[in-house]
C-alpha positions in Angstrom: -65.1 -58.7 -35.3 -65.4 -62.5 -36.0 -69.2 -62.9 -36.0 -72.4 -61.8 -35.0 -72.1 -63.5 -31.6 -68.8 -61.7 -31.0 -70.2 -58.8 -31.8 -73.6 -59.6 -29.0 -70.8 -61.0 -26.3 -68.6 -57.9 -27.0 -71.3 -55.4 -27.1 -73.2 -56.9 -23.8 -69.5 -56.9 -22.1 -69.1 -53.4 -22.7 -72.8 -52.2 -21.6 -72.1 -54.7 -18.5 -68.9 -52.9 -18.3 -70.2 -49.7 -18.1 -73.1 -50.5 -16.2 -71.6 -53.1 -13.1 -67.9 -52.1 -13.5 -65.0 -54.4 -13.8 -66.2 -57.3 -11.1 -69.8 -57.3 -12.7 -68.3 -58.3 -16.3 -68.2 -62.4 -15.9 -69.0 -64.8 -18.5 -71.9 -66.1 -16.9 -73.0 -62.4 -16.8 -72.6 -61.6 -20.7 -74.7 -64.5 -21.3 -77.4 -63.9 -19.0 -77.8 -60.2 -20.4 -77.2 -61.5 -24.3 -79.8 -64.1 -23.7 -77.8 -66.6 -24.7 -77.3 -70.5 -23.3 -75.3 -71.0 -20.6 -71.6 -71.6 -21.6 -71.6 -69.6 -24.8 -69.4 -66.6 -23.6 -66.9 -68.9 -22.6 -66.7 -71.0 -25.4 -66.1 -67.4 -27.5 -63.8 -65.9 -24.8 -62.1 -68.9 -23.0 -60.8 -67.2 -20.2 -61.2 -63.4 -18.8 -58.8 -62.1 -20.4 -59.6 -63.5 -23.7 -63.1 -61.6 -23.0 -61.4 -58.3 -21.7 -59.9 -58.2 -25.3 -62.9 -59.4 -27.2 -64.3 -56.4 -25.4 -61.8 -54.1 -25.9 -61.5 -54.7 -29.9 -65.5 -54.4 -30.2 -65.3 -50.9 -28.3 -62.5 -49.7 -30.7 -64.5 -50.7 -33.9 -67.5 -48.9 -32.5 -65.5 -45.7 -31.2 -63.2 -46.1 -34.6 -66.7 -45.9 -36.3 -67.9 -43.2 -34.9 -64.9 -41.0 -35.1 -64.1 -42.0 -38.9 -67.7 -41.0 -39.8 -67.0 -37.3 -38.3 -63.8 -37.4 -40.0 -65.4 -38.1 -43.1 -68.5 -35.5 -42.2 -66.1 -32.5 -41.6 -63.3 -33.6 -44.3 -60.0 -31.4 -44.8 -60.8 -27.8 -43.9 -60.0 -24.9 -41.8 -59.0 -25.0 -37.6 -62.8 -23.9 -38.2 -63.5 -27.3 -39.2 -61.6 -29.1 -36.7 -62.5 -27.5 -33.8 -66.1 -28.6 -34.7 -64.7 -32.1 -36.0 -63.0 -32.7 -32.5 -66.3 -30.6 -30.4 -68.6 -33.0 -32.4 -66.5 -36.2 -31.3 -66.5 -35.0 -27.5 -70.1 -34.6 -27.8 -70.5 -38.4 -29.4 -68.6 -39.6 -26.3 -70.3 -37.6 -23.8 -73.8 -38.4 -24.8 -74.9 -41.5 -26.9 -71.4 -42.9 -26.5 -70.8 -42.2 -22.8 -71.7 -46.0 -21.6 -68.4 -46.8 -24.2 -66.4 -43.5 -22.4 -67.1 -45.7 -19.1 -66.4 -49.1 -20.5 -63.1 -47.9 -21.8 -61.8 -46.2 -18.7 -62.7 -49.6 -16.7 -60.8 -51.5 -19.5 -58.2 -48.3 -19.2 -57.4 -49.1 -15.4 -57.7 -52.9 -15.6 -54.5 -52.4 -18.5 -52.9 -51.1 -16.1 -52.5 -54.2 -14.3 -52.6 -56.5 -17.0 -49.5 -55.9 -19.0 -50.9 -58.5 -21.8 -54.1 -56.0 -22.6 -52.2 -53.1 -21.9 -50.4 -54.0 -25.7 -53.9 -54.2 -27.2 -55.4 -51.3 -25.3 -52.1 -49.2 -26.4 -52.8 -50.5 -30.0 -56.3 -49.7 -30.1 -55.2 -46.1 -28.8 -52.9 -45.7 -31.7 -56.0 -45.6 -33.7 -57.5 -42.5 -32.5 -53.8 -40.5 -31.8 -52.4 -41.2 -34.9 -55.2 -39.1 -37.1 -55.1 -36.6 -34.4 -51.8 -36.1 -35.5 -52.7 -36.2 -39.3 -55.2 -33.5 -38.7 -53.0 -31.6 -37.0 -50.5 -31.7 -39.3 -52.5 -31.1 -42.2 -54.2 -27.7 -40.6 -50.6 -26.2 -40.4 -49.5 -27.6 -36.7 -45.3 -27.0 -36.6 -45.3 -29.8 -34.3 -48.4 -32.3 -35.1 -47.0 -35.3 -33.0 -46.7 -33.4 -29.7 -50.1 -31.1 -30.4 -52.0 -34.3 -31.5 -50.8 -35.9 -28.1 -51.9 -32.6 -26.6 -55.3 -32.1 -28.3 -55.9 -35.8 -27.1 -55.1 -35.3 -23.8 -57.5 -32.6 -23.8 -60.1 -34.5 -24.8 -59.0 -37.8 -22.2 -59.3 -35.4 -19.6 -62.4 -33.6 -20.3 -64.3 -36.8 -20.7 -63.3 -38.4 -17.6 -63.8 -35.3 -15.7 -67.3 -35.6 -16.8 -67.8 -39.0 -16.8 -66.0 -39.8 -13.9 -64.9 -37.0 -12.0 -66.3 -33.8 -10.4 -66.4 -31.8 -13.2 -70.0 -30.3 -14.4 -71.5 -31.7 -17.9 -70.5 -29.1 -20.7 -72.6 -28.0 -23.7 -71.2 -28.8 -27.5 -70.4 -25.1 -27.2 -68.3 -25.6 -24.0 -66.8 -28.2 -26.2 -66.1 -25.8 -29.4 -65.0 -22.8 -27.3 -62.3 -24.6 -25.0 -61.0 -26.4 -28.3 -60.7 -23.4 -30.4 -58.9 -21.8 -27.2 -56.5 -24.4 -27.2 -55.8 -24.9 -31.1 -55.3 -20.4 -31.3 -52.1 -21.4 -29.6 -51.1 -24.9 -31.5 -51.5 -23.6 -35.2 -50.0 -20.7 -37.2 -52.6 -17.6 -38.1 -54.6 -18.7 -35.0 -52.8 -16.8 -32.3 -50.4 -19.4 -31.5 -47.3 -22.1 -33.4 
């Protein structure tokens, strides 16, 4: 992030995001929230897509953030340790970080008709898959690439079906049991590989 008014625009855009949905994130919104003068969103973030991505690279810091301090919490260890590394990040997103869950599944859909923040959204997702495969490959996966896209998927879907679908809120041990359940049968000794 450039400054500390990038960071306020981006970080109103995404609670505005998460809060009004994709037609309540305007420019003259961001600065009404931010409490900024008039005009100061768009002299950041000249047009909306300019702001989309201002938005999206802010949420990706944060989430980035969140995920590397977990990393860092749990360090190298046991499928033990990553179930609870991968529970504990679940639980981040569901609870203090669920307004960023929402803001990133409007930016999500809005990539998928803007081919131009689909790159960066696709960038910024390379930035969670990529140590998702690390992990995996260091805890013993035969086939890290393919479980990492897995275990990720996993997670995608669980949050939106919380967030966003029908699906009932689970508990961090919801979280731990239905990881470990599917890790038994991605890594060798665990019931699976």
């Amino acid at each position: 992030m450039k400054s500390q008014r990038a960071e306020l625009i981006a970080e109103t855009a995404i609670a505005l995001l998460a809060e009004r949905g994709m037609r309540g994130l305007t420019h003259r919104a961001v600065d009404e929230e931010a409490g900024l003068p008039p005009g100061s969103t768009s002299n950041l973030a000249r047009t909306r897509l300019a702001l989309l991505e201002l938005t999206l690279e802010r949420l990706t810091e944060l989430e980035a953030a969140t995920f590397a301090a977990l990393l860092d919490a749990a360090g190298p260890g046991s499928p033990e340790t990553l179930v609870e590394l991968a529970a504990r990040t679940l639980w981040e997103q569901l609870t203090a970080g669920r307004h960023r869950t929402i803001a990133r599944y409007e930016l999500a859909l809005e990539a998928t008709r803007r081919p131009e923040l689909r790159e960066v959204y696709d960038r910024a997702g390379s930035r969670f898959r990529d140590p998702a495969v690390a992990v995996l490959a260091a805890a013993g996966s035969p086939d890290p690439v393919r479980h990492g896209r897995q275990v990720v998927a996993f997670g995608e879907g669980l949050m939106f079906d919380t967030v966003a679908g029908a699906g009932s809120e689970p508990t961090l041990d919801d979280l731990r049991l239905g990881l470990a359940e599917l890790l038994r049968g991605m890594l060798p000794g665990e019931g699976g590989g």
